[in-house]
N, C-alpha and C positions, 0 to 999 in steps of 0.2 A: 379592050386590052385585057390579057390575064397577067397574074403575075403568080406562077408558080413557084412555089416556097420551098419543096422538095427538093426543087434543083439544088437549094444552097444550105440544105442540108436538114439532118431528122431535130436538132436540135440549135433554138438559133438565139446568140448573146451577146455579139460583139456590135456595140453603137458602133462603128464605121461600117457592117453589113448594113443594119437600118438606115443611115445615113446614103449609101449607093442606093436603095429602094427605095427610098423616098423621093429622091432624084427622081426615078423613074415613074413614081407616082406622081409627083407633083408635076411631069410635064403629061400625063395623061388629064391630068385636071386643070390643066390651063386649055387643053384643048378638047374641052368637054365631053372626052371620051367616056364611055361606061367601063369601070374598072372592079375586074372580078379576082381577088386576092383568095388563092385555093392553099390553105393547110394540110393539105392530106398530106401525111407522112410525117408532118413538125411531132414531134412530141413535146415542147417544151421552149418555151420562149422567156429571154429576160425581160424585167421590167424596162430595161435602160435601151433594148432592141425595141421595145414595143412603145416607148416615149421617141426614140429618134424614127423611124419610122412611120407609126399612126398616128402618135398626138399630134407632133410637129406639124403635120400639114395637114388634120383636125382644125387645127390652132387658127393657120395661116389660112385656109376656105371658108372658115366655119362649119356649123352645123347643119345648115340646109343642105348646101353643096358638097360638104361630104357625105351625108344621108342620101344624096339623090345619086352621087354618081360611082360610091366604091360599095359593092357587096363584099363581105365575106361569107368564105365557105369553106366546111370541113374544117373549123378550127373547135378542137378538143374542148371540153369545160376549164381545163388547166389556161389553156390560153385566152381564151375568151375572159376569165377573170384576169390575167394581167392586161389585156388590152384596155378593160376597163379598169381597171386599178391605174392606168397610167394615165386614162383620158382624165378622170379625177383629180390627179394629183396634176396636170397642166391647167386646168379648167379652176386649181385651188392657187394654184400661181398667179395667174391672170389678173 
């Protein structure tokens, strides 16, 4: 499964976006699909997109299985530090 990012637009912030992707992810990873999430075009992502979205079901697979079955690609340096900035702050929750 990809999930192209571009489609839903160059810059991405609203938790109910992440919250519709993650849906989508989280039924790719119940059915142990390989899931390739492609940033090309995002410039720019919130924290609160990148907690409902990635941590959340980070969270809910854990770390083996999400390491094993979601790649990212083409996401900026901007993004990739919120992504982990958000895995952090869910992983400080816990």
């Amino acid at each position: 499964m990809e999930i192209i990012l571009k489609e839903t637009g160059q810059i991405l912030g609203l938790r109910e976006t992440g919250s519709r992707l993650r849906k989508l992810l989280e039924t790719g990873l119940a059915n142990n699909e390989i899931i390739l999430i492609d940033f090309e075009g995002v410039e720019s992502i919130s924290s609160s997109f990148a907690d409902e979205f990635i941590a959340k079901s980070f969270m809910k697979v854990g770390k083996e299985k999400f390491s094993e079955y979601v790649k990212i690609k083409n996401a900026n340096d901007f993004v990739r530090v919120i992504i982990n900035s958000s895995l952090s702050e869910r992983l400080k929750r816990k």
